[in-house]
C-alpha positions as CSV (number, residue, x, y, z in Angstrom):
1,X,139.3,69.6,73.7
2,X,138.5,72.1,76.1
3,X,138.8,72.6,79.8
4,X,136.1,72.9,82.4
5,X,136.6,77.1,82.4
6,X,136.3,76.8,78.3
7,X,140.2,77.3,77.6
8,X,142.0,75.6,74.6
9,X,143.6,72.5,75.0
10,X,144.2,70.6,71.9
11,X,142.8,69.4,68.9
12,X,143.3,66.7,66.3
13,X,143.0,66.3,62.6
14,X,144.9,65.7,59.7
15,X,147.7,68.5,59.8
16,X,145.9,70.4,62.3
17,X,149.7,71.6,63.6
18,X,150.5,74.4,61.2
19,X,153.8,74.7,62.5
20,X,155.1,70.9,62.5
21,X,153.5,70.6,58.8
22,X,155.3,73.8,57.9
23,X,158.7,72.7,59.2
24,X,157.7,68.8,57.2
25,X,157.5,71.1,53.6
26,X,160.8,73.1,54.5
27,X,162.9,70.0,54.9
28,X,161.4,68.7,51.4
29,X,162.2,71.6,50.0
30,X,165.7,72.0,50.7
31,X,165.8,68.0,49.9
32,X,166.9,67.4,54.0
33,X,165.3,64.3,55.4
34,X,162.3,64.4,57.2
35,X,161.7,64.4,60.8
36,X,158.4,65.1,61.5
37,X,155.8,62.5,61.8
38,X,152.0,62.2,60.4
39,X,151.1,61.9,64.5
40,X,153.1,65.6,64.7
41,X,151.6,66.9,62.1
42,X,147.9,65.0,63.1
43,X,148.2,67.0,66.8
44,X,148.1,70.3,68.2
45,X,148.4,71.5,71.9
46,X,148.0,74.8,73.2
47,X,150.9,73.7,75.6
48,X,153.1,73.1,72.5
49,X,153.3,76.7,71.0
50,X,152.9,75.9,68.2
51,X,150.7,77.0,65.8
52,X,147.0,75.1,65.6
53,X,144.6,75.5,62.5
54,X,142.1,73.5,60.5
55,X,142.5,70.0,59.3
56,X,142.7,68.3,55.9
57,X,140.7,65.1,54.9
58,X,142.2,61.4,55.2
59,X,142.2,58.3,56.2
60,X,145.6,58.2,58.1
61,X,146.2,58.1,61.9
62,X,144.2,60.8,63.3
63,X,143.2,62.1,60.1
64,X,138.9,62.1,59.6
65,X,137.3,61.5,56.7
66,X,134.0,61.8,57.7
67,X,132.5,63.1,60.7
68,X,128.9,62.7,61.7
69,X,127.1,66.5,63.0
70,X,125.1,64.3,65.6
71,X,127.4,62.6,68.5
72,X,129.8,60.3,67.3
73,X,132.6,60.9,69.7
74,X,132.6,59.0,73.3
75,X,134.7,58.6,76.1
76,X,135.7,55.4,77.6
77,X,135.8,54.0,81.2
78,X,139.6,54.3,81.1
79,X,139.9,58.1,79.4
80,X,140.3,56.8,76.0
81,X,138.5,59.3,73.7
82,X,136.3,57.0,70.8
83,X,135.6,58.8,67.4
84,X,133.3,58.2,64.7
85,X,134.9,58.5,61.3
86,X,134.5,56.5,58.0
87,X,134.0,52.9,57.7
88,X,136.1,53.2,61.3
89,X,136.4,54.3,64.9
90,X,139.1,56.0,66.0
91,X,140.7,55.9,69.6
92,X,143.0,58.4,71.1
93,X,144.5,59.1,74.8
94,X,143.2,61.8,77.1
95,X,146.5,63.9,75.6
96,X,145.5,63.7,72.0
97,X,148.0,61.0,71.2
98,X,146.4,57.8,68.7
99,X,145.7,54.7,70.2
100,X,144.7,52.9,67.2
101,X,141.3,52.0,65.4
102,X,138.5,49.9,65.4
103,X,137.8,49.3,61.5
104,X,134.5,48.5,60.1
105,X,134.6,48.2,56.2
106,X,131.6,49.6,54.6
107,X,129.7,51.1,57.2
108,X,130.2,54.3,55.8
109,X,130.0,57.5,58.3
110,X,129.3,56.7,61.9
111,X,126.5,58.6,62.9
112,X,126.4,57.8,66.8
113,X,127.7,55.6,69.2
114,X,127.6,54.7,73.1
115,X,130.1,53.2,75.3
116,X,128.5,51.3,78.5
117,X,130.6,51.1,81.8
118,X,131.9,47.7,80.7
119,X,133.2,48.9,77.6
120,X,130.7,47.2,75.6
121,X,130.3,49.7,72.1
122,X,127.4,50.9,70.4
123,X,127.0,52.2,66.8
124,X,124.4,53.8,64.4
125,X,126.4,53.7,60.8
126,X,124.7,55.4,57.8
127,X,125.5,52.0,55.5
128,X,124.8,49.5,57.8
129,X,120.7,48.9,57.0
130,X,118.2,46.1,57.6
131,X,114.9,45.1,55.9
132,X,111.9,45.9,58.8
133,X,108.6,44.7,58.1
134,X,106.8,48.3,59.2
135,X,103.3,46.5,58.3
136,X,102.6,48.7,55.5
137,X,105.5,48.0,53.6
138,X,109.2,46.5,54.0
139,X,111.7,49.2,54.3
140,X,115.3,49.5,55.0
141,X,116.4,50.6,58.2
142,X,119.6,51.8,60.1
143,X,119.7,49.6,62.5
144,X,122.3,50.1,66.4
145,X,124.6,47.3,66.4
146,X,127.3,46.0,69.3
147,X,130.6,46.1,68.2
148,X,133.7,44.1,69.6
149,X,137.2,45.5,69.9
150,X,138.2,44.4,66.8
151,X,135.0,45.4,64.5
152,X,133.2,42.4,64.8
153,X,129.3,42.8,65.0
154,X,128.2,41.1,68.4
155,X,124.6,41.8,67.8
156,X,122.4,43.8,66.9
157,X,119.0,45.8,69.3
158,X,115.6,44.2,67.9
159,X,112.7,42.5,69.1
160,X,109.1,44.2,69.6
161,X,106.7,44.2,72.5
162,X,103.1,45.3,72.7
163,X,103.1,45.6,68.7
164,X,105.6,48.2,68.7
165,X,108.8,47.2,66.5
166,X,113.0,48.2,67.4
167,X,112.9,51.6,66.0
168,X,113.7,52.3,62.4
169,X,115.9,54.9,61.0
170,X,117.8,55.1,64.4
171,X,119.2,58.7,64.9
172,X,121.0,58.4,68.7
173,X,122.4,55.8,71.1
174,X,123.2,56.2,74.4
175,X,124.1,54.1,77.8
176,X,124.0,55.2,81.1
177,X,126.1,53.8,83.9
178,X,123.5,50.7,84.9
179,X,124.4,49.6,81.3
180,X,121.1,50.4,79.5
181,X,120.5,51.5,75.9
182,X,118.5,54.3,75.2
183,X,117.6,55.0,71.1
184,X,115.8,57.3,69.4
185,X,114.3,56.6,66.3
186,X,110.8,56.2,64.2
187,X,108.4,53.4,65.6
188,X,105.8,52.0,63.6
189,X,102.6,50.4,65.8
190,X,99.6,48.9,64.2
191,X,96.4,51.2,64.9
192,X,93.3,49.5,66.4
193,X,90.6,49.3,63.4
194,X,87.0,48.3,63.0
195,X,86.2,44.6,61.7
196,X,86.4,44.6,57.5
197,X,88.9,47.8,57.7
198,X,92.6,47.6,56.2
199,X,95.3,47.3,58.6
200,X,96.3,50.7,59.4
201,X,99.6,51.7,61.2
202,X,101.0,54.7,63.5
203,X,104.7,56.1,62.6
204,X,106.4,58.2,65.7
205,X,109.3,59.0,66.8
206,X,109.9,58.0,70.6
207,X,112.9,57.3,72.9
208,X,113.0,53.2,73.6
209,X,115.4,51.6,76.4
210,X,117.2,48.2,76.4
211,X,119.0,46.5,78.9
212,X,122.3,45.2,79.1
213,X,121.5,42.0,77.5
214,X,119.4,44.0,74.7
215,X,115.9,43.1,75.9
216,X,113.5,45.6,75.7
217,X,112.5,47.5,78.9
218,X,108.6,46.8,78.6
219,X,106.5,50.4,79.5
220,X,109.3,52.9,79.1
221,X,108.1,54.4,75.9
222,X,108.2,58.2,75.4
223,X,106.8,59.8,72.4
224,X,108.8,63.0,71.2
C-alpha cells in the first residue's frame, strides 16, 4: 500500500516483517516461548520500524498462495481491502490488519474480481468453467460468477441477445457505482451466410455490460 505522493505504507504476506519473524526464530532458538504471532509476522508498516521484505507462500492468515498478475484485489464500500488468492478471497482493514476470508474450494487462483456499491462480489476463477455451445463446437469456458459473503455462488452472468453469446474465456470484471458489470472476454456470433453454406461463426474479443440484476445491456457492445 502506497500513499497518494507514492510513499511506503505497508504491505502483507506471509512473513513479510523481517524483523518480527527474526525475533519468532531467536526465541526458538534459545527454547523461550513465543510471542510473536503469524498476523506479526504476516504485516509490515513503514510506521513500525521494523524491517519489511518479501513474502513466503501459504495458505495461513495473510499468507497468498496464489496471486493472479491481472486485478484481483478490490476495495470495498466500507475500506475493507478484498484479495484474490487460492481457492479463497482474503479481506483485510485499511491498516493491513486480517479480517477473515471468503473460501471457495476448488476454484483455483482468482483471476479478477469486482465489488459493486452494495457489496454484491464478482469473480473470474481459473477452475471454475462451464460448457458454452460456441456454434462450432462445445468448449469450456471461465465463466464471472456472484459470490455471497460466505462463498456461496449466487449466480452466474449468461444469456445472449442479437446472436451474440456471455463471453467465453472471461479475462476482467468490473462494476461501476450505478451497479453495472462490465467483462471482457472472447464472443462468438454466427456470421450471415448464403442459402446451402455451413454455418459459419465470428470469434472477438469485446467489452459487454450487465445490469445489476445480470441482464444484458442490449447495444453496448465494443469490439477491442
Amino acid at each position: 500500500k502506497f500513499s497518494p505522493d507514492g510513499e511506503f505504507l505497508l504491505m502483507i504476506g506471509g512473513e513479510v516483517n523481517k524483523t518480527q519473524v527474526k525475533k519468532r526464530e531467536e526465541q526458538e532458538a534459545n527454547a523461550e516461548p513465543v510471542t510473536v504471532t503469524e498476523a506479526e509476522e504476516n504485516l509490515c508498516t513503514a510506521a513500525s520500524g521494523d524491517v519489511c521484505g518479501a513474502g513466503t507462500s501459504g495458505a495461513g492468515a495473510g499468507q497468498f498462495k496464489s496471486l493472479g498478475f491481472k486485478d484481483p484485489i478490490e476495495l470495498g464500500p466500507s475500506g475493507t481491502i478484498y484479495v484474490g488468492d487460492q481457492d479463497r478471497i482474503q479481506k483485510f482493514d485499511e491498516d493491513g490488519s486480517y479480517k477473515g476470508e471468503i473460501s471457495l474450494p476448488g476454484a483455483g487462483k482468482t483471476e479478477s474480481l469486482a465489488l459493486s456499491p452494495d457489496g454484491r462480489l464478482y469473480v473470474i476463477s481459473a477452475a471454475v468453467t462451464e460448457p458454452i455451445d460456441i456454434g462450432s463446437e462445445v468448449v469450456n469456458s471461465k465463466v464471472v460468477r456472484e459470490i455471497g459473503p460466505s462463498g456461496e455462488e449466487l449466480d452466474r452472468l449468461t444469456g445472449e441477445w442479437e446472436e451474440r453469446k456471455t463471453p467465453r474465456e472471461p479475462v476482467a470484471v468490473a462494476v461501476d457505482a450505478e451497479g453495472n458489470v462490465y467483462v471482457i472476454g472472447k464472443v462468438v456470433y454466427s456470421v450471415p451466410v448464403k442459402e446451402g453454406e455451413p454455418p459459419k461463426f465470428k470469434e472477438v474479443e469485446e467489452v459487454l455490460a450487465f445490469d445489476d440484476e445480470g441482464r444484458d445491456l442490449s447495444g453496448f457492445v465494443l469490439e477491442v
